[in-house]
N, C-alpha and C positions, 0 to 999 in steps of 0.2 A: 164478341164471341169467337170471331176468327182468330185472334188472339191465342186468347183461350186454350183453344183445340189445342191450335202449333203447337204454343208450350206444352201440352199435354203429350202429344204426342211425338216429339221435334226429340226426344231418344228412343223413339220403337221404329218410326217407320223411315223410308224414305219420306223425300217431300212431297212429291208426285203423290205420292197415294196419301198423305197429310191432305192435301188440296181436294186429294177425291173424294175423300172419309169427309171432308167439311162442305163440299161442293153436292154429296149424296146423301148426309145423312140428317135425320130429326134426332135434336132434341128434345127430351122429353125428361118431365120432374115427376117420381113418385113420393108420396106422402107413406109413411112408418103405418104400415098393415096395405097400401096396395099392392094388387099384384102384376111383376113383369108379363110372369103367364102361369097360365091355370094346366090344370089336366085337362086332355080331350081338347084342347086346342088346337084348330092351322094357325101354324106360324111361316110368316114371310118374309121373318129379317130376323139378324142376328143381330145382338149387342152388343158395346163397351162399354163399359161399366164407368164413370169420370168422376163420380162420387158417392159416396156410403157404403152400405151395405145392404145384400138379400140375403136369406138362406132356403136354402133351395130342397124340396121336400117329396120324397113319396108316398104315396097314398094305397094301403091295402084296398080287400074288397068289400070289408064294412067297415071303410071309411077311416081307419088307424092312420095316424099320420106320422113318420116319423124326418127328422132332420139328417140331408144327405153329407151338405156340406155349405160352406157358406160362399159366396163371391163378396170381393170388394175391388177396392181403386184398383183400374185397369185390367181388373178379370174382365171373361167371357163367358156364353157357358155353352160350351161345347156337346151338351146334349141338343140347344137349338141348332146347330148348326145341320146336325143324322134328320132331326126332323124336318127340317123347311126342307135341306135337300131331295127327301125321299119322299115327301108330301105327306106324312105321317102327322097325327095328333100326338101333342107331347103330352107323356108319363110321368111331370115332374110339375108341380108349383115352385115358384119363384116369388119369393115374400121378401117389402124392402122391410129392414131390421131399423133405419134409420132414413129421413129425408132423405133423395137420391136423388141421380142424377145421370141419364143414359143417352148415349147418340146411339139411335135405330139405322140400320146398314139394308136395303131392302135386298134379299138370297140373290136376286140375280148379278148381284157383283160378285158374287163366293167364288164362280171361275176364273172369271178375268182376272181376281187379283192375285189368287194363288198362281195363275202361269206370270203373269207380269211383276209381281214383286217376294223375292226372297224372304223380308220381313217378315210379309203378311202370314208367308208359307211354313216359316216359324211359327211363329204365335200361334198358328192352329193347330200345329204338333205337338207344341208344348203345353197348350191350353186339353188338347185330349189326352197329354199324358199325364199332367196333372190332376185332371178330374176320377180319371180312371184311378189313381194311387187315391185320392180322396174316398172314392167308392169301394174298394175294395180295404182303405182302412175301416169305412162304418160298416162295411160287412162282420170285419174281423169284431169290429167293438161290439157288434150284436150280439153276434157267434159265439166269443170267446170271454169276455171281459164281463164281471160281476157289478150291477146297478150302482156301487159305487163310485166303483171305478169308471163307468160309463157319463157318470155326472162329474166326475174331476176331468173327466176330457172337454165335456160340455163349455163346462165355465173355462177351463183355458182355450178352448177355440173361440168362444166368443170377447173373452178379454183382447185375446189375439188382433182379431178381426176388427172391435171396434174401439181397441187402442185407448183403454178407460177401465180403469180397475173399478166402477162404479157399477154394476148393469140395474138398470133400470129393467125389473121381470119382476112377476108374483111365483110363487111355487109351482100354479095351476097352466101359465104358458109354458114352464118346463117342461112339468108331464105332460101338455100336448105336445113338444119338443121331441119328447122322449118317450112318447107312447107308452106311459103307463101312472099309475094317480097320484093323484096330487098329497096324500097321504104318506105314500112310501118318500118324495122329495122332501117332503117337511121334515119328513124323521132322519135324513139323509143328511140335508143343510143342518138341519141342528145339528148332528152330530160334527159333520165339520167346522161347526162355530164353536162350539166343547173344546174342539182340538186345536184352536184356533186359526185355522185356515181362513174364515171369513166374517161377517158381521153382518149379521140379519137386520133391517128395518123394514118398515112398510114398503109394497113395491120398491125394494130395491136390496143391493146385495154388495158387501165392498169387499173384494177380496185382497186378501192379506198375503196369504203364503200357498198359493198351492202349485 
């Protein structure tokens, strides 16, 4: 497993903090629908991500759930980081999309290592500037952009993400995806299989062109 790591991490970090991250951290496997973390949670460690996929979710006040953004290999998410630091319960689920695979970092190393190493001090700048540019483009898709179009984003961030033109989904995990029925997605994907964008089967979806 130490191995492993190194290789994993032997182009982001120094070594020193490689030795730390392996020396501090749990491994930990989630299985496709557990969760990294819920809403209303304390959290006490932050993550890196070594393998799969989460997508990472808001929840209104009766319960609407829609899709923020997604993490994969070597993300973070930088919403854990505002809340372990502040002692706050986090606002966001974290759903693995695919078998996964995460080293837990437990918040009391978040100072040491941003003064001790430049890398790290990186990655969590660029890890919050990324998320912010992620959250503020699904605002705009909320905002701005017609259920279509909101679902042609959908399917290319998820192709993106889990690097498989295949997706293994029903109609009915979309609209909870996408907060809104399962009615309106069916009439949607048909229409883009019409156009030939993609290819409908039973749970599942093969996209072609979009």
């Amino acid at each position: 497993m130490k191995k492993k790591l190194k290789d994993f991490f032997e182009h982001q970090f120094e070594e020193a903090l490689i030795d730390e991250i392996i020396d501090a951290g749990e491994v930990k496997f989630y299985r496709e629908g557990e969760y990294l973390l819920n809403i209303n949670e304390n959290v006490n460690f932050f993550p890196f991500l070594l393998n799969g996929v989460f997508k990472v979710l808001r929840e209104d006040k009766n319960g609407n759930e829609v899709v923020m953004y997604f993490l994969e290999r070597g993300d973070t998410c930088a919403c854990v980081f505002i809340n372990s630091l502040n002692a706050q319960k986090t606002c966001i689920r974290a759903v693995a999309e695919t078998d996964s695979e995460v080293i837990l970092i437990h918040v009391n190393k978040f100072d040491d290592w941003m003064v001790k190493y430049p890398s790290f001090r990186n990655y969590v700048l660029e890890s919050y500037n990324l998320r912010l540019k992620e959250m503020m483009e699904a605002i705009d898709t909320l905002a701005f952009k017609k259920m279509d179009e909101r679902l042609l984003k959908y399917l290319r961030d998820k192709v993106q993400v889990l690097r498989t033109t295949s997706l293994n989904t029903t109609h009915q995990d979309i609209a909870y995806d996408m907060n809104t029925s399962r009615v309106v997605i069916s009439r949607l994907l048909k229409q883009l299989e019409n156009e030939g964008k993609i290819k409908l089967k039973r749970n599942n979806i093969d996209i072609l062109s979009i």
